[in-house]
NUTOR-219907 format. One record per atom (N, C-alpha, C, O): residue in one letter; x, y, z. Coordinates in steps of 0.02 Angstrom, whole numbers, plus 50000, padded with zeros to 5 digits. Atoms other than C-alpha are relative to their C-alpha. Layout:
BEGIN
AXYZ ...
END
This chain:
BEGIN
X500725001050013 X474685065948128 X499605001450063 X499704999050119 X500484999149916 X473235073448253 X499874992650019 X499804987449988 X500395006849945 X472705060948390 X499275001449966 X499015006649949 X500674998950009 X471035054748344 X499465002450047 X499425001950108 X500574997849955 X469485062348388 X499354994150029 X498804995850009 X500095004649984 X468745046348469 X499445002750053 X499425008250080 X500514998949947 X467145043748582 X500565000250075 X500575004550120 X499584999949948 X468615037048701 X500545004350020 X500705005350078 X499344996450019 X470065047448654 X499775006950024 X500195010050058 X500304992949986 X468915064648679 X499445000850060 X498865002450049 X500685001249955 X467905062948845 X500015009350017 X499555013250030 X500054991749965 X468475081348891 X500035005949904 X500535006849869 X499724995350060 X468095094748723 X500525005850014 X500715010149974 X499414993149985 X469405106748819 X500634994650006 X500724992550063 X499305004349999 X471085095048787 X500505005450010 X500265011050013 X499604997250024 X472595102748779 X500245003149944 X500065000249893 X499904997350070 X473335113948640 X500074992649951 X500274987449979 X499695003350038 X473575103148492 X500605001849951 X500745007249925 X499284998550054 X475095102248385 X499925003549922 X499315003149914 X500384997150058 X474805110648212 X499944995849943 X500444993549916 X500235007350030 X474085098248110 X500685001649919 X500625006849887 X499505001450059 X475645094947957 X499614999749948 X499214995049949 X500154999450086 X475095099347764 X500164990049985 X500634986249995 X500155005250046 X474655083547684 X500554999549945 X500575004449908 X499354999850046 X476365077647570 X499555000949950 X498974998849953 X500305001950054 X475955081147399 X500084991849960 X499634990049923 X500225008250030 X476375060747339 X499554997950032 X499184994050003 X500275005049980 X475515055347458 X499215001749967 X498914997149938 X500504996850016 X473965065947414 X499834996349930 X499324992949922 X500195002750062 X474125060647230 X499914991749993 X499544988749954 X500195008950002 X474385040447281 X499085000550021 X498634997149997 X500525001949955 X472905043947394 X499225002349946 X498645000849960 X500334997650058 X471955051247237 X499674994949957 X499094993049951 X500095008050054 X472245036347103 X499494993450061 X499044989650044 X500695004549963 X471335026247265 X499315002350006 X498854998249999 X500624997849998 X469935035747282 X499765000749921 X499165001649911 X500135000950072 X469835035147096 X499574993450006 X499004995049990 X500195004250004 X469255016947115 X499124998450002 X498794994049974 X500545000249983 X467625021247185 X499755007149976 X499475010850017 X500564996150043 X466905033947057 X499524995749964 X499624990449933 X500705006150029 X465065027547004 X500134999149920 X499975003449879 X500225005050087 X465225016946826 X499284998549983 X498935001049940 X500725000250026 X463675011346819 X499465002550032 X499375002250093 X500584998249993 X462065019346801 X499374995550065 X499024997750110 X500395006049961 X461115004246886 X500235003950082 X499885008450105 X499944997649947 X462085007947060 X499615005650011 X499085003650034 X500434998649970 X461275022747095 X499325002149965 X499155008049974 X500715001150020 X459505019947002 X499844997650078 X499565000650123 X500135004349947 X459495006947129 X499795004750076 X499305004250112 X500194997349929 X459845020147283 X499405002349967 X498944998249970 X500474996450012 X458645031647205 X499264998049995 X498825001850015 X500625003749974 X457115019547197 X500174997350079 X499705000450103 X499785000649937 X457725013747383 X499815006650033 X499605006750091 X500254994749969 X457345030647413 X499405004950007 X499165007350058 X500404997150024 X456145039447329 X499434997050002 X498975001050012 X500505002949976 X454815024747346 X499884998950062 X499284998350078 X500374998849946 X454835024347513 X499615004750049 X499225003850096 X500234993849981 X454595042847536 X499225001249977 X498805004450008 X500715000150044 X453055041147416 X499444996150062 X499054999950091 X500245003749951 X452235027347542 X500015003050056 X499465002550082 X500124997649942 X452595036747697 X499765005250005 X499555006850061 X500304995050004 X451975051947637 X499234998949997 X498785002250023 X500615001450016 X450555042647572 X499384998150086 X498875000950104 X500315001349949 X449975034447734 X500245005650069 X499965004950124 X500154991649959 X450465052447837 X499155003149972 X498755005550012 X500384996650039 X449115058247713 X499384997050011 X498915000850001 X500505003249995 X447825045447750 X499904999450086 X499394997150112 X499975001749926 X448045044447929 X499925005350025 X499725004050082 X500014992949986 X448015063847959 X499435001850041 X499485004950094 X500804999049982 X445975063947986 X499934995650075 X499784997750131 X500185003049951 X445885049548085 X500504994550049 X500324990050086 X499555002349940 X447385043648180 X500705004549990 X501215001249980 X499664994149980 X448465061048193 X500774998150032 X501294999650004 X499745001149982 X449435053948320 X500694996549950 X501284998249945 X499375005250050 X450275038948186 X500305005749952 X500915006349945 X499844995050052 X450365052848061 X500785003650030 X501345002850006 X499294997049973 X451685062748165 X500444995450011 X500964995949979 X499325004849994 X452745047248230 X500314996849923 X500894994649919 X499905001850068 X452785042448042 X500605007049977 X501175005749958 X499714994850042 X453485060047983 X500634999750012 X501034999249965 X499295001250019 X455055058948047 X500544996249967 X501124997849951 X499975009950034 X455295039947974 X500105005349924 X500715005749914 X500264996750048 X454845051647807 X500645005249993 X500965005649941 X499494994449993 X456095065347851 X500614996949959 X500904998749908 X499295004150014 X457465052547840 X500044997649918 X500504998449878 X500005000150078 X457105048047675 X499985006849954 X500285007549901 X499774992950057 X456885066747607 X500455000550008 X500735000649954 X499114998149990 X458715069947680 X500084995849961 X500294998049908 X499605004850073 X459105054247570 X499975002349952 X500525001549925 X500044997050060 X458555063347417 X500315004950000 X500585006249946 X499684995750018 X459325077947461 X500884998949989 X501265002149953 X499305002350015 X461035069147478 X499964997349935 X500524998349913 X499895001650056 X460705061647307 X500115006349965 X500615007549930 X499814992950037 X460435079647247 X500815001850001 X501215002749956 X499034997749998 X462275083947334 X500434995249931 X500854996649889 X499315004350046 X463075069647235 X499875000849930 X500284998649890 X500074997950063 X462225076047077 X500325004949996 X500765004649953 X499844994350001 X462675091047098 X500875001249998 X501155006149972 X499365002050015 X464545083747119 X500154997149917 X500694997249888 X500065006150047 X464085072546964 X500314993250004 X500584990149958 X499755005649993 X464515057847057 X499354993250011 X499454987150012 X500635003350012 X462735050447062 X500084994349966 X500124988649987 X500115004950053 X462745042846889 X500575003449976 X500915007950001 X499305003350036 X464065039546770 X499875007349937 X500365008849903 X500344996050072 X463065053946627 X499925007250056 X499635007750110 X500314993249994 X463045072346654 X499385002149983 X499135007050010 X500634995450005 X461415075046576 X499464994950043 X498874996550039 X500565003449986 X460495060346675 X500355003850112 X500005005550160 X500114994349917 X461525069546862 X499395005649988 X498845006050015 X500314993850016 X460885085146786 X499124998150030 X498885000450082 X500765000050000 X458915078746767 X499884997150088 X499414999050122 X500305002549962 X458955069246915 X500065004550073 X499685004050121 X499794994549958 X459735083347026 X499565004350015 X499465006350073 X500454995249984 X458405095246986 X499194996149995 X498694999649992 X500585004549967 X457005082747014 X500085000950079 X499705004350113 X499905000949909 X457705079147208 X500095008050009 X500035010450065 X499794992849967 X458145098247195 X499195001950024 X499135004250080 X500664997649994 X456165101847189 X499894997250064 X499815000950112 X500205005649932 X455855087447329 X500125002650047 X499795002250099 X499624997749927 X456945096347439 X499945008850001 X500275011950043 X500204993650025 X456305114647371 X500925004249983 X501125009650005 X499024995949992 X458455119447330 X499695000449905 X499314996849872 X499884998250064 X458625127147158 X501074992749956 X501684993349955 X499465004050011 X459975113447093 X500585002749968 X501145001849994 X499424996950019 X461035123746968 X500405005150035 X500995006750024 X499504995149989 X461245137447086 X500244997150065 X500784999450081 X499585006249942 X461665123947250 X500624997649973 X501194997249997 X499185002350012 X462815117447144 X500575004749987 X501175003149983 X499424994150010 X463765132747117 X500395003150071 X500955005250083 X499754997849939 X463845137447284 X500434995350040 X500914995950078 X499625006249943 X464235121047354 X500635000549963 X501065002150004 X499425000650004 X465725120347250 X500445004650004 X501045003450004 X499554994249943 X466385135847315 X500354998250079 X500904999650103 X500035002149914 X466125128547506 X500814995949969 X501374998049982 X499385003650000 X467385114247431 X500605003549981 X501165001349996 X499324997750021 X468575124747364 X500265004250035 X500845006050022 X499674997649942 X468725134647521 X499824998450076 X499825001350130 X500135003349912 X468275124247660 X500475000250051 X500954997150030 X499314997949981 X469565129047799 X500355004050004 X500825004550042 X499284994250027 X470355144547712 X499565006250039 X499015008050018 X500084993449952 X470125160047855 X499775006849956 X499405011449976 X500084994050038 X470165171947705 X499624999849954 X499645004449912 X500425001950040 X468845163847613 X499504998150007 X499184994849967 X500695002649976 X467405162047726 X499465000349978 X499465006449974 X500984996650009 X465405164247677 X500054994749951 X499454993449954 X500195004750043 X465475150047542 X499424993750022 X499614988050035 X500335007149985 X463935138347581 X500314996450075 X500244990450088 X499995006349971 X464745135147747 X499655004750082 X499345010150080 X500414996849929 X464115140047950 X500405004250008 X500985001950011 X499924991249968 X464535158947995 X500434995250035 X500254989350042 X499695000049961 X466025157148101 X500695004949995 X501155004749954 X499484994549968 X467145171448180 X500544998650036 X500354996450090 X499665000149963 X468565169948249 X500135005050076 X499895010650083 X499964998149948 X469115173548424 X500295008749999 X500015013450028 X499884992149994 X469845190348409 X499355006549927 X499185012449930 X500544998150021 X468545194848280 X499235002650044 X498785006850045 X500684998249942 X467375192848415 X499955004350042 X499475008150049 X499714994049973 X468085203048515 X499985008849972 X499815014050002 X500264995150032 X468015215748398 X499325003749991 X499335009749977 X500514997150010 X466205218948387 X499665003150059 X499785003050119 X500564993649960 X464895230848455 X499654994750029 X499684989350000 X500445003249959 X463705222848588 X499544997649953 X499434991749943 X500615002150049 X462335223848459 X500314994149950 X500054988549951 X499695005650035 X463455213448336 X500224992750042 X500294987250017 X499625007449952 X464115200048471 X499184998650009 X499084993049988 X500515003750006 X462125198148499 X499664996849945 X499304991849948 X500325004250049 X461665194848335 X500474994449970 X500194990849928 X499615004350006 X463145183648313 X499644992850038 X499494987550012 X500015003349947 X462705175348475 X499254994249982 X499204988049984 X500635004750028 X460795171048409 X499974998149947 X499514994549928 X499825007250053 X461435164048263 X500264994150005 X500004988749989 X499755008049947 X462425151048341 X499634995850053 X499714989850066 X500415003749962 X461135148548465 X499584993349971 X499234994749922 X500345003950025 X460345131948430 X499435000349980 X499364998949921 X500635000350024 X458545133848422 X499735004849923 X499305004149880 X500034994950067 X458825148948297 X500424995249952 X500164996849898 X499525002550045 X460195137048189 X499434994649975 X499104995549924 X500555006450020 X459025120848177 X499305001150000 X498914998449962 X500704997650005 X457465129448226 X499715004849937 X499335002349896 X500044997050062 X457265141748098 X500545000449939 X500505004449892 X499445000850045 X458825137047999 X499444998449937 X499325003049898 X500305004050067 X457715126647863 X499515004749969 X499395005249909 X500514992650054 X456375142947835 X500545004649968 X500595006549910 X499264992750033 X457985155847817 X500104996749932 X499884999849884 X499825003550056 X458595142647681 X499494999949941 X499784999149887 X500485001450016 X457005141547602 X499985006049971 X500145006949912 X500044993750028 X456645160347604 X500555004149955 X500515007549904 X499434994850015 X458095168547571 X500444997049962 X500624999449908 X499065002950061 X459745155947501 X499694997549947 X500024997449896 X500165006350072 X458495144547373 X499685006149981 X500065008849940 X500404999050045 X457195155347320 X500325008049972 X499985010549927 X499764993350022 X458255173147288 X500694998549964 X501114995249995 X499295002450051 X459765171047148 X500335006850044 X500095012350057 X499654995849925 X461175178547284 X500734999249972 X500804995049928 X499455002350005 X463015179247272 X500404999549959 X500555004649928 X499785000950051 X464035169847161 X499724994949948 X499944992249898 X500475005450044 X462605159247106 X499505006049935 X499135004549889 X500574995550035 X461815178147038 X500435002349936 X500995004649926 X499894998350089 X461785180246844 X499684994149970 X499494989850010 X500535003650029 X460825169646715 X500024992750016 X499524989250007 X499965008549993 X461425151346759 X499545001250048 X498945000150047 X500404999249920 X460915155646929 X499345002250009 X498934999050042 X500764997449997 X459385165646914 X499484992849944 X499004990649977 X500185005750043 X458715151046775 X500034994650033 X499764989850006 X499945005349956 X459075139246909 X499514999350037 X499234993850041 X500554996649938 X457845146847041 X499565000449987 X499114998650026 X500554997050044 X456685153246910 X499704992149988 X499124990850004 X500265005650021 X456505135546852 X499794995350054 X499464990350040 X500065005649924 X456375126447031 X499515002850017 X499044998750023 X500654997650004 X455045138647060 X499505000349979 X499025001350017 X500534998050047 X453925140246917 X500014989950017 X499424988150025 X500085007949996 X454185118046942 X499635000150054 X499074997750050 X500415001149906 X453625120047155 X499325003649982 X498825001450011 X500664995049992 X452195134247097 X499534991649959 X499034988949983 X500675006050040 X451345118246965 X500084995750042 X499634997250082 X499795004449944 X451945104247089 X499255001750046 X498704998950047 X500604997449941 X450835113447224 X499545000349974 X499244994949981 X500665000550040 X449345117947117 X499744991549990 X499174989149996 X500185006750017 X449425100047075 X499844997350044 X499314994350035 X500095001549954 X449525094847243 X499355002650052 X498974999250087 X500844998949979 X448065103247310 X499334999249960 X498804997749986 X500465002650040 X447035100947166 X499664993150024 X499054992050028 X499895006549989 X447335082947218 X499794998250062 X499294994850069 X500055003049935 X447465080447398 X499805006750036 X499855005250096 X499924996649949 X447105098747481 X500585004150020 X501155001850014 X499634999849960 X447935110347571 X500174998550037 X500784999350043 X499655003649958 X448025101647715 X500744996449997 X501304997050021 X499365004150018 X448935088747640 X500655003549994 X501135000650020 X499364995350000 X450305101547609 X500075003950068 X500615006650076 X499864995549932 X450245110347774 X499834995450045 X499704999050093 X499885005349962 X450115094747875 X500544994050011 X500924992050056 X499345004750022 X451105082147786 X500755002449976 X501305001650002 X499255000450040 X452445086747678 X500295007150033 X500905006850029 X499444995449966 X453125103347770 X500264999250062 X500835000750079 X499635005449924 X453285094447945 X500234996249984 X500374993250036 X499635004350043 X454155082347829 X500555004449986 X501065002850015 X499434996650040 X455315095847735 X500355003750076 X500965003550084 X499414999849949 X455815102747911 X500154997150037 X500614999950066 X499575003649961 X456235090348012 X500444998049963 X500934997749999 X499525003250045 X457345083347867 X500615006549976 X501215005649968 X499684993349998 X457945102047839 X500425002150054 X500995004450049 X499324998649923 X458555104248043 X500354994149993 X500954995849996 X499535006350009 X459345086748020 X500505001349938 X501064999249952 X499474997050058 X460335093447847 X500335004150033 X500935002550032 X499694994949979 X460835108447938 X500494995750075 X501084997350082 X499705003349953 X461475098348085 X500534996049968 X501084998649977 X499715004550054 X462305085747972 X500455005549992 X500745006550045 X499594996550022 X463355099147892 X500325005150056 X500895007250046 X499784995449965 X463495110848046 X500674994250061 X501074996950098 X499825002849956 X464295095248146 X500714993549950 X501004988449969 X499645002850050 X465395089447988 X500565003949994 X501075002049965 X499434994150001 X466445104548007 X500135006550081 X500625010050092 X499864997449961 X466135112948165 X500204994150069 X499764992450109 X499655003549946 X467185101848292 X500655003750031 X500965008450006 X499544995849967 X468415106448415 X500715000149983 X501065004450010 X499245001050030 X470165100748322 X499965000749943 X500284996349913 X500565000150066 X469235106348153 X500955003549967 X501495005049994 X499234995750020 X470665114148028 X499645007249959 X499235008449915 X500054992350044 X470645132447982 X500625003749986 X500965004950036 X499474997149998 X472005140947919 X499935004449943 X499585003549893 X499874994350057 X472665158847825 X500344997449913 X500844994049899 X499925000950058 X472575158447638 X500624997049967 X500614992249928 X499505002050010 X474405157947620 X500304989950036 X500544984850012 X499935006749973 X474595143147736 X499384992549968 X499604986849963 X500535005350029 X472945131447663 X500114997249961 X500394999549911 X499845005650034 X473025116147598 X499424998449967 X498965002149985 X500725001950018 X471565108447504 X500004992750033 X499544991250071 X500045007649999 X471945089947528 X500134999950097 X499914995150128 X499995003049934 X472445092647726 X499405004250041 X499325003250101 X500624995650004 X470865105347729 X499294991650003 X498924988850044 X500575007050022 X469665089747681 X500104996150049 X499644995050088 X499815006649958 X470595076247780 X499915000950064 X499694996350098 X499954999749921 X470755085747959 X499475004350002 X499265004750059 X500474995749973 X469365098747937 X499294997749983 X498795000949999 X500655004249998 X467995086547890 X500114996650046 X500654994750069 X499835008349953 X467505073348007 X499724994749993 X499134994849973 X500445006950037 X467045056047976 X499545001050074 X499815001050130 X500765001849976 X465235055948067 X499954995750028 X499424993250008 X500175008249984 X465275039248159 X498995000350018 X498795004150062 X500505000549981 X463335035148161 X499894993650018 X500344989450013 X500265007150002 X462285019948202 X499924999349931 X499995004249894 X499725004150063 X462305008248041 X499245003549978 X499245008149936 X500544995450049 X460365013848002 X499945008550001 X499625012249964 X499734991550022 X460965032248032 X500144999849944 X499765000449896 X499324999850073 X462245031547904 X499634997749951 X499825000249899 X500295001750077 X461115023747770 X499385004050001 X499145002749945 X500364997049994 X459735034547805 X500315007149959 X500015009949913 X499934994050004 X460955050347795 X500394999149915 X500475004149880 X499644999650049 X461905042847639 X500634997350009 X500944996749956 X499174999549973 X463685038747728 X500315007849994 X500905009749995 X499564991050010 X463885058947707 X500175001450064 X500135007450079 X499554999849940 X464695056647872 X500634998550001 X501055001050038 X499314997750012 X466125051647800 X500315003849965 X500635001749917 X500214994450031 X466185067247752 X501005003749989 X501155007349942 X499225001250034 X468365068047750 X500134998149930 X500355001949887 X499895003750088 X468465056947585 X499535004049990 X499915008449969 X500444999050070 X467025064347501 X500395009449983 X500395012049927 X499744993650006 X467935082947532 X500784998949956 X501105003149924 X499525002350025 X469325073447475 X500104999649946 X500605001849917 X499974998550068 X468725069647312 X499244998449998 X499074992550002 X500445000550029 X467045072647274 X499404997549968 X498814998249982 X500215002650016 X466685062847156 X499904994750016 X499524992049976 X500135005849968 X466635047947251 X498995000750022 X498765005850047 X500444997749980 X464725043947273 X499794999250065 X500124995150098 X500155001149917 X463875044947450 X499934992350024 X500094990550080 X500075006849981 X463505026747450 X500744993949982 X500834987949988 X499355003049994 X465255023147416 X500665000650051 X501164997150062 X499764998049956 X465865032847540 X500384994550076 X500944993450098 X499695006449923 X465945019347706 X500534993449949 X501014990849977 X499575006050032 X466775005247567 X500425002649995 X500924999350008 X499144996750008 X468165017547535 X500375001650063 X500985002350063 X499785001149923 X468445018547723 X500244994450010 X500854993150012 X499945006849993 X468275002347748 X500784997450001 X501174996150047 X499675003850025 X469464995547621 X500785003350007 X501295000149996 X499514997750037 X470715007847610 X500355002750081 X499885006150102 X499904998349969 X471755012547779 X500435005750014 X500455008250070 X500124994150017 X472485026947713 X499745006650007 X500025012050019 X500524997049976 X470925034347733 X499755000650066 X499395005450080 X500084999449932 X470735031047912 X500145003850042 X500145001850100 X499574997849942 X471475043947997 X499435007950002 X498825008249989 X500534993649974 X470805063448044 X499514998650062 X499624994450106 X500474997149928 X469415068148173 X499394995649967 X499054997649921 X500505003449973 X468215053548201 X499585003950048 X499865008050084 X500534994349961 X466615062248290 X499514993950025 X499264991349976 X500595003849988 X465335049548382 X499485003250007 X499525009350005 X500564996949998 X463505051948403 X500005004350054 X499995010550057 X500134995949937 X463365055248571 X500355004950003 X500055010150016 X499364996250002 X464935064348564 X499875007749954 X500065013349972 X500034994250029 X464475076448439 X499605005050016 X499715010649995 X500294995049972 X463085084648535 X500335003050046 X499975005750088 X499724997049963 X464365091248628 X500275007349972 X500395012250007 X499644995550047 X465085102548480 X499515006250002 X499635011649973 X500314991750019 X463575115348511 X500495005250034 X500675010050000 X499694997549976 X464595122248634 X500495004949965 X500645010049996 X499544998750024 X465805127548514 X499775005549959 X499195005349940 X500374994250044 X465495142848416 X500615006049974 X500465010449934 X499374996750042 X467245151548369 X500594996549997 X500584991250029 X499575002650021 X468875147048310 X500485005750041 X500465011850036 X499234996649962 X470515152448424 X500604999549954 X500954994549956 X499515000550041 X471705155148305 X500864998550018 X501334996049987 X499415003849961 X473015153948452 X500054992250017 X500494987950015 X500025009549962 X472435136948522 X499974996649946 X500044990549955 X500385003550057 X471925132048348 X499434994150018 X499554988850047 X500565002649946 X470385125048405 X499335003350001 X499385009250015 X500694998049968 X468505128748431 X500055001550048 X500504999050082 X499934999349930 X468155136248577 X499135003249996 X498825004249945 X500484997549989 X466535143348664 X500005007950019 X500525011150028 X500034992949993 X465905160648692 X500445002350080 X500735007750081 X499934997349945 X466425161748881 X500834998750005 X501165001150051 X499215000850022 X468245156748827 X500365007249957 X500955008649947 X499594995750051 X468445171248715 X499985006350036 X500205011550013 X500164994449977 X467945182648842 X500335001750075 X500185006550111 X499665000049924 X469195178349007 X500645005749978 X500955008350025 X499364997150000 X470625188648922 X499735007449964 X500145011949953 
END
């Protein structure tokens, strides 16, 4: 079993090679299954409950952003991020619809999915198509581009033309990943039916999230202004947008992360060692959903996000893989390809001594 990835355990991200992380037994996989079974959502009530917990407080902070705009500017901005944190909550409810682990009813995930899908401007039927691609090849070398962060391997890199290693290079760059990550998403992955989300589910997905955001907006300026929309709620949708993209870029890009060739990939030791449980502060983690413990939920899915830390918790089992701390994880920008020798993340100036 890898050594954990510990605030203490990892002070240096250049360790030594690691050992090659061992395929997950299949019993154990299936005991470890029937447990995570325990914590699929039964009742409806559970997450009503998150979902007013969430959705009313976003309403209120939007509201007094909106009133405060004219004449105290200043509160307005320290508010928005407070605001942010709650749209990322909706959009993690979307994810777990989109799993159908939300609610207990496919047609009440369904409605409530593409409600938070609008909130968060994502087309829901065709997110969910993609995302469950990401899960079904999270890890696998020969199955990259699914919903997850561009990443090349080390002799790949090598391979390219100057012009290609630069546009590689300012994709990975931070300010382009979190900085304009949340418009790219916006323009290009939600609002254009792409991929394997394109054909009528998919296009009917987009079509419908759109023609919903085009009355939404009308309504909303009718109402409150443009301002209100170009003050409040889109300095709202991206800060909560670079925080999603971070979230997911720091859930899978770590330095003992697992990637491996088609033939060799596992699903169950794919989830367990190439997710990482997120350690946050306690109002992190309920802010983001617990989608930091982002191992079990790759694990199985259907588990919902707010069940996520109790199945940790309870179950020790579950304890093991690449722990990531806060502080700790701003270290992972550094990291930007996969060494297929070291097995391992590594940085650009690593791939380039040999």
């Amino acid at each position: 079993m890898p050594v954990l990835l510990t605030d203490r355990a990892s002070d240096s991200l250049s360790a030594a090679q690691p050992p090659p992380i061992p395929p997950v037994r299949p019993d154990a996989a299936h005991a470890w299954r029937s447990i995570a079974a325990r914590y699929h959502t039964r009742r409806a009530a559970s997450g009503l409950i998150q979902l007013a917990l969430t959705l009313i407080p976003l309403v209120v902070l939007l509201s007094v952003m909106y009133r405060a705009i004219d004449t105290h500017p200043i509160a307005a901005l320290l508010v928005a991020p407070i605001a942010a944190g709650f749209l990322l909550r909706t959009f993690v409810i979307m994810h777990d619809c989109a799993h159908g682990s939300f609610l207990p009813s496919r047609g009440l995930n369904d409605f409530v999915g593409f409600i938070t899908g609008v909130l968060t401007f994502t087309p829901f039927g065709q997110w969910r198509r993609d995302h469950a691609l990401h899960h079904a090849a999270s890890g696998d070398l020969d199955r990259r581009g699914h919903g997850d962060v561009r990443t090349l391997t080390v002799r790949e890199y090598r391979e390219l033309t100057p012009r290609e290693r630069l546009k590689y290079r300012l994709f990975r760059n931070p300010l382009v990943m979190f900085g304009l990550g949340p418009l790219y998403i916006v323009v290009n992955s939600r609002r254009l039916p792409q991929g394997a989300s394109k054909g009528p589910k998919g296009d009917a997905s987009v079509h419908a999230t759109n023609a919903t955001l085009l009355l939404a907006t009308f309504a909303l300026v009718a109402l409150f202004g443009v301002r209100a929309l170009l003050l409040v709620y889109l300095p709202v949708f991206f800060l909560a947008g670079a925080a999603g993209i971070w979230l997911f870029y720091v859930q899978h890009q770590f330095e003992d992360t697992y990637w491996a060739g088609h033939q060799q990939w596992d699903y169950a030791t794919a989830a367990l060692y190439g997710s990482s449980y997120y350690r946050l502060p306690r109002l992190l983690a309920w802010v983001t959903g617990n989608i930091g413990v982002h191992h079990i939920h790759h694990f199985d899915p259907r588990i919902a996000s707010f069940n996520l830390a109790k199945c940790y918790r309870e179950n020790p089992e579950f304890q093991c893989g690449p722990v990531l701390g806060f502080r700790q994880s701003f270290r992972t920008i550094s990291l930007k390809l996969w060494d297929e020798e070291g097995r391992r993340m590594t940085g650009f100036d690593d791939a380039l001594v040999h």
